[in-house]
C-alpha atoms as a printed R data frame, in Angstrom:
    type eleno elety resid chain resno      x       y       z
1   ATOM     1    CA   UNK     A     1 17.307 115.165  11.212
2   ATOM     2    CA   UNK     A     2 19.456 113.740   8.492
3   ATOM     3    CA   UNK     A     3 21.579 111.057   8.956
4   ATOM     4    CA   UNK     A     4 25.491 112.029   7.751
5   ATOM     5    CA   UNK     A     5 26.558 107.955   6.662
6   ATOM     6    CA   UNK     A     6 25.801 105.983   3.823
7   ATOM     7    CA   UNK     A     7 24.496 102.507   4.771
8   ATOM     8    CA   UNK     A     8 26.914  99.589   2.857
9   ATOM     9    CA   UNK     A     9 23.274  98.993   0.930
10  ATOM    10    CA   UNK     A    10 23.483 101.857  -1.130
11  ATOM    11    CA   UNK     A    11 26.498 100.255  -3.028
12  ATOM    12    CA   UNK     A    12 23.519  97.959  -4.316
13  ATOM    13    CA   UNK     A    13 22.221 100.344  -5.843
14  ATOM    14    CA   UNK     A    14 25.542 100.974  -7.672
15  ATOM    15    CA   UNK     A    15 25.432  97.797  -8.367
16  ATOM    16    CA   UNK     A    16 22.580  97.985 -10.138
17  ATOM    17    CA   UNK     A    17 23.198 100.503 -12.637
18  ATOM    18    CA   UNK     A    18 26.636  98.857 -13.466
19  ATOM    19    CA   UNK     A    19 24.438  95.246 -14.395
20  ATOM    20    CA   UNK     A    20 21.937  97.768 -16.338
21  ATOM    21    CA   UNK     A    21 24.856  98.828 -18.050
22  ATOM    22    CA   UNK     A    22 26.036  95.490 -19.125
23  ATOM    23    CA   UNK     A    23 22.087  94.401 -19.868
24  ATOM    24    CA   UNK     A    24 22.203  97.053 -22.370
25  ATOM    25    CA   UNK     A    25 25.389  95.938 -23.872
26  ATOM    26    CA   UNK     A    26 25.135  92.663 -23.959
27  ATOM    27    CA   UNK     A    27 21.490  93.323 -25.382
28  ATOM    28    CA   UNK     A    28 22.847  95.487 -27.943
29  ATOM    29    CA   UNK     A    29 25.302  93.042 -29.140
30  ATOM    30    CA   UNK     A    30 23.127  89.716 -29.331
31  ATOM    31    CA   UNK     A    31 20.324  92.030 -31.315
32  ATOM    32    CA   UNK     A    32 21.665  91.718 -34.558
33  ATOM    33    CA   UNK     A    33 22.155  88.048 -34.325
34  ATOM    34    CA   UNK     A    34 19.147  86.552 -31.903
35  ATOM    35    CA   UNK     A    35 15.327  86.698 -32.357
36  ATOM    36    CA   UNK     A    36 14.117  89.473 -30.115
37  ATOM    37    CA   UNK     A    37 11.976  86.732 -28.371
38  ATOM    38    CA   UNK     A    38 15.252  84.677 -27.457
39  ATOM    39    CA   UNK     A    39 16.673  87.740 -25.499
40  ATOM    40    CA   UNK     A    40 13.394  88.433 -23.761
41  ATOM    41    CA   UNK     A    41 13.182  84.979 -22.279
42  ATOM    42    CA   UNK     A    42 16.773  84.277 -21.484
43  ATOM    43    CA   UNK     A    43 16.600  88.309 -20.165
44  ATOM    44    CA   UNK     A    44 13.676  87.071 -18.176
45  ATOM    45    CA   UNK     A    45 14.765  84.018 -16.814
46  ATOM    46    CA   UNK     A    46 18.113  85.290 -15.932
47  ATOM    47    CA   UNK     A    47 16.556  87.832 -13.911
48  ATOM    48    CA   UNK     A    48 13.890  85.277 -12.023
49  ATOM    49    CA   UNK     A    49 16.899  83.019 -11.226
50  ATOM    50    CA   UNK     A    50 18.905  86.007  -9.612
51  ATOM    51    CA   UNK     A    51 16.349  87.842  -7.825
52  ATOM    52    CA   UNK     A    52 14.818  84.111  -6.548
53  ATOM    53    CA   UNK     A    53 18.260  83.592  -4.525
54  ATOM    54    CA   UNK     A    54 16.812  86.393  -1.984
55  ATOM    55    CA   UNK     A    55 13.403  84.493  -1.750
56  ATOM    56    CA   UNK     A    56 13.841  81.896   1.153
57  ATOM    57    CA   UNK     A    57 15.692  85.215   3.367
58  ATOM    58    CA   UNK     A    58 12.617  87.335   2.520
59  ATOM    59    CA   UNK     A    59  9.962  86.479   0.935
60  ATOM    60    CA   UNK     A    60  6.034  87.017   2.444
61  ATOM    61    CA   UNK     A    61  3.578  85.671   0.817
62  ATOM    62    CA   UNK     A    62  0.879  87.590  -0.287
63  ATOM    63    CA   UNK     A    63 -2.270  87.351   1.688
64  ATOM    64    CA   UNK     A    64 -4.542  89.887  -0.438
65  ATOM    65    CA   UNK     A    65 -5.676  89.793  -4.100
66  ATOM    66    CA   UNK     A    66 -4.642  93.361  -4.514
67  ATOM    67    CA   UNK     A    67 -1.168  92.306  -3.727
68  ATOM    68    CA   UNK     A    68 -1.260  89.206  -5.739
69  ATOM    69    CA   UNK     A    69 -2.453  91.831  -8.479
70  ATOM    70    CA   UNK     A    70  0.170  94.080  -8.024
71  ATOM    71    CA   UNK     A    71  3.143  91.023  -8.072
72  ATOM    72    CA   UNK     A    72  1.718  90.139 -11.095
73  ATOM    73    CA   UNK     A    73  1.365  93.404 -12.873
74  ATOM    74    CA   UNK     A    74  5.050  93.922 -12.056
75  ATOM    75    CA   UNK     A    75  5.672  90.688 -13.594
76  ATOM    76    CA   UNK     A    76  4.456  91.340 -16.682
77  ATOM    77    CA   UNK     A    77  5.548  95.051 -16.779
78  ATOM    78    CA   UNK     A    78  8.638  94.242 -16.186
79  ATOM    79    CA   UNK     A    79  9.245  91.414 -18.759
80  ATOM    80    CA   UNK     A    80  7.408  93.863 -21.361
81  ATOM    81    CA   UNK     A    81  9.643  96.575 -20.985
82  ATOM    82    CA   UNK     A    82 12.921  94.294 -21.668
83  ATOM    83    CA   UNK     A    83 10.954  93.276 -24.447
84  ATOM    84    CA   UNK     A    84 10.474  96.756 -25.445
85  ATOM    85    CA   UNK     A    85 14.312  97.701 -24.525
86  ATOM    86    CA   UNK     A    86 15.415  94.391 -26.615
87  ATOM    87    CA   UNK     A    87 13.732  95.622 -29.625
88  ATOM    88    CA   UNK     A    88 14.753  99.387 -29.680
89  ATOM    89    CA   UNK     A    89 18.160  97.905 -29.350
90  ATOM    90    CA   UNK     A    90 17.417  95.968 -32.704
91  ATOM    91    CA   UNK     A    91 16.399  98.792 -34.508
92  ATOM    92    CA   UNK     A    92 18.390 101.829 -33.245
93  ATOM    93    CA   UNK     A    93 22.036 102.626 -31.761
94  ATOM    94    CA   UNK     A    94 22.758 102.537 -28.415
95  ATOM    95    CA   UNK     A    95 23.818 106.241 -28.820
96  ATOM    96    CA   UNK     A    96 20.399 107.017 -29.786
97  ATOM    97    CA   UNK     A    97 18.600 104.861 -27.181
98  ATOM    98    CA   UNK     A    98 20.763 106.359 -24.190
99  ATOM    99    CA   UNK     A    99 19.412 109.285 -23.480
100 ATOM   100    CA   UNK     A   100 16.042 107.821 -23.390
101 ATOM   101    CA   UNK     A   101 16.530 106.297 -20.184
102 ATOM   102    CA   UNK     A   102 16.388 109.661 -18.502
103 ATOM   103    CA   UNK     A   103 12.971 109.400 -18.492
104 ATOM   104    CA   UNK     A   104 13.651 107.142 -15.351
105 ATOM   105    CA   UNK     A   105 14.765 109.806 -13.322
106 ATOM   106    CA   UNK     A   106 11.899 111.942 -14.061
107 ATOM   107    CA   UNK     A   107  9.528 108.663 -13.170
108 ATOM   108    CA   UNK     A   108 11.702 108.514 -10.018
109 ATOM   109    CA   UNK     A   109 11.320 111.506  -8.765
110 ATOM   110    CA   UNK     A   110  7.475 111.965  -9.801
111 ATOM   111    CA   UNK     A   111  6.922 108.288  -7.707
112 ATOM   112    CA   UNK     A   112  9.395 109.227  -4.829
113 ATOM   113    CA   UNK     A   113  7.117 112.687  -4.853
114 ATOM   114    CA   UNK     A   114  3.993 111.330  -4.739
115 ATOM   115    CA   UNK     A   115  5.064 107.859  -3.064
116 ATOM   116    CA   UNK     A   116  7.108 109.010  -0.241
117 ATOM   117    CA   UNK     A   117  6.896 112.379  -0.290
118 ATOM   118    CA   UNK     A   118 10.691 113.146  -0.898
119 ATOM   119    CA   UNK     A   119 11.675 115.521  -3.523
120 ATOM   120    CA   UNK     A   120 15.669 115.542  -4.409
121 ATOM   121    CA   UNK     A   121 17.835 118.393  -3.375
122 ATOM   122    CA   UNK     A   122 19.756 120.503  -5.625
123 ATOM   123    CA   UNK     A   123 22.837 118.317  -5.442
124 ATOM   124    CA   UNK     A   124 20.551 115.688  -6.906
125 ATOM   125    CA   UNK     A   125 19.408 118.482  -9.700
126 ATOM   126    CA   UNK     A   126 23.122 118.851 -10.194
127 ATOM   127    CA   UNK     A   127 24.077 115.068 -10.934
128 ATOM   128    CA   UNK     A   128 20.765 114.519 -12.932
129 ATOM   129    CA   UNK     A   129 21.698 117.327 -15.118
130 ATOM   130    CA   UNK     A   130 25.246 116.183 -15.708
131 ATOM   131    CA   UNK     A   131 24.699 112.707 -16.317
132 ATOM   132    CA   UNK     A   132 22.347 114.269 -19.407
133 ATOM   133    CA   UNK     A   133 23.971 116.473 -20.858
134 ATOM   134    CA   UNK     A   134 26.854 113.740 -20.625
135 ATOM   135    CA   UNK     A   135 24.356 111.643 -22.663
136 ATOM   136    CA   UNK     A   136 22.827 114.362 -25.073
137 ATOM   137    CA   UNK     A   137 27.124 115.057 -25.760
138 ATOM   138    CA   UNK     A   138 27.795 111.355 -25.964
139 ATOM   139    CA   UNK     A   139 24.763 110.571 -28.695
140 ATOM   140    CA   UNK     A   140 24.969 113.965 -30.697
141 ATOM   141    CA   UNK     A   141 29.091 113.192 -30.720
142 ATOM   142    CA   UNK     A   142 28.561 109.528 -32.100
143 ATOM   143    CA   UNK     A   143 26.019 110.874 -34.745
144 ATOM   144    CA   UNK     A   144 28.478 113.143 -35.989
145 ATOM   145    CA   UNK     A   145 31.114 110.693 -36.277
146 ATOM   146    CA   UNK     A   146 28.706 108.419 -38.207
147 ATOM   147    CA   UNK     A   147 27.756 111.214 -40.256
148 ATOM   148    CA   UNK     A   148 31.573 111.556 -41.263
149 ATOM   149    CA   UNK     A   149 32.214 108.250 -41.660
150 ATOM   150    CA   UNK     A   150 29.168 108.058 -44.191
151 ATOM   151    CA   UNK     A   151 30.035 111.287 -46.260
152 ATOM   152    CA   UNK     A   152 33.645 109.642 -46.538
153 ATOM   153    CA   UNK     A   153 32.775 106.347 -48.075
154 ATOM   154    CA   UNK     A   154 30.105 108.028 -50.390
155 ATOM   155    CA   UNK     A   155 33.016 110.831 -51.159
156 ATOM   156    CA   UNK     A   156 35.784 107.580 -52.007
């Protein structure tokens, strides 16, 4: 049976996507002016120093190599794909980069599939599909502006 409240610890998750938000940014902005190597360390250490206040509430120690391996995997995942994010950021608009991030909710719901065994509902289908074709609007939008903008100033 379904439970009908929210627990206060879904606002984390709210949360979350609001400091994405800002990551991307405040990524965006320092790319044209930092070393992409710059914004993957401070990126990185920023996010150690953050997550590390939650450590001495609940941390356990890994007692198996698998786990060590896995800890460390996600490590280096992790800090590869800010890398990755910090340098697409360089090189492209944020316009154009958006919509990319929808991948995530495909990986989410292939992991929470085959993970958990929880597949989302339609109002989940519903939200998903607005918050793309909010993006696809959004990016398509700005490249016709820039498109405009660049006709003009060859036109003048």
């Amino acid at each position: 049976m379904a439970r009908t409240g929210t627990h206060w610890a879904a606002l984390l998750i709210l949360a979350a996507a609001g400091f994405y938000a800002l990551y991307q940014v405040l990524t965006r902005h320092v790319a044209d002016h930092d070393d992409f190597r710059v914004s993957a360390v401070y990126t990185i250490l920023i996010a150690l120093l953050i997550s590390s206040i939650a450590v001495p509430f609940y941390w356990e120690t890994p007692v198996d190599w698998l786990d060590w391996l896995v800890f460390g995997g996600l490590g280096i995942l992790g800090g590869l794909g800010h890398l990755f994010v910090i340098k697409a950021y360089e090189h492209a608009v944020a316009s154009f980069i958006g919509p990319f991030d929808y991948g995530q909710l495909l990986g989410a719901t292939i992991v929470g599939y085959l993970v958990f065994a929880e597949f989302p509902d339609i109002w989940t289908w519903i939200g998903a599909a607005i918050i793309i074709a909010s993006g696809i609007y959004v990016a398509r939008r700005e490249a016709l502006v820039r498109r405009r903008a660049t006709e003009r100033r060859g036109a003048a």
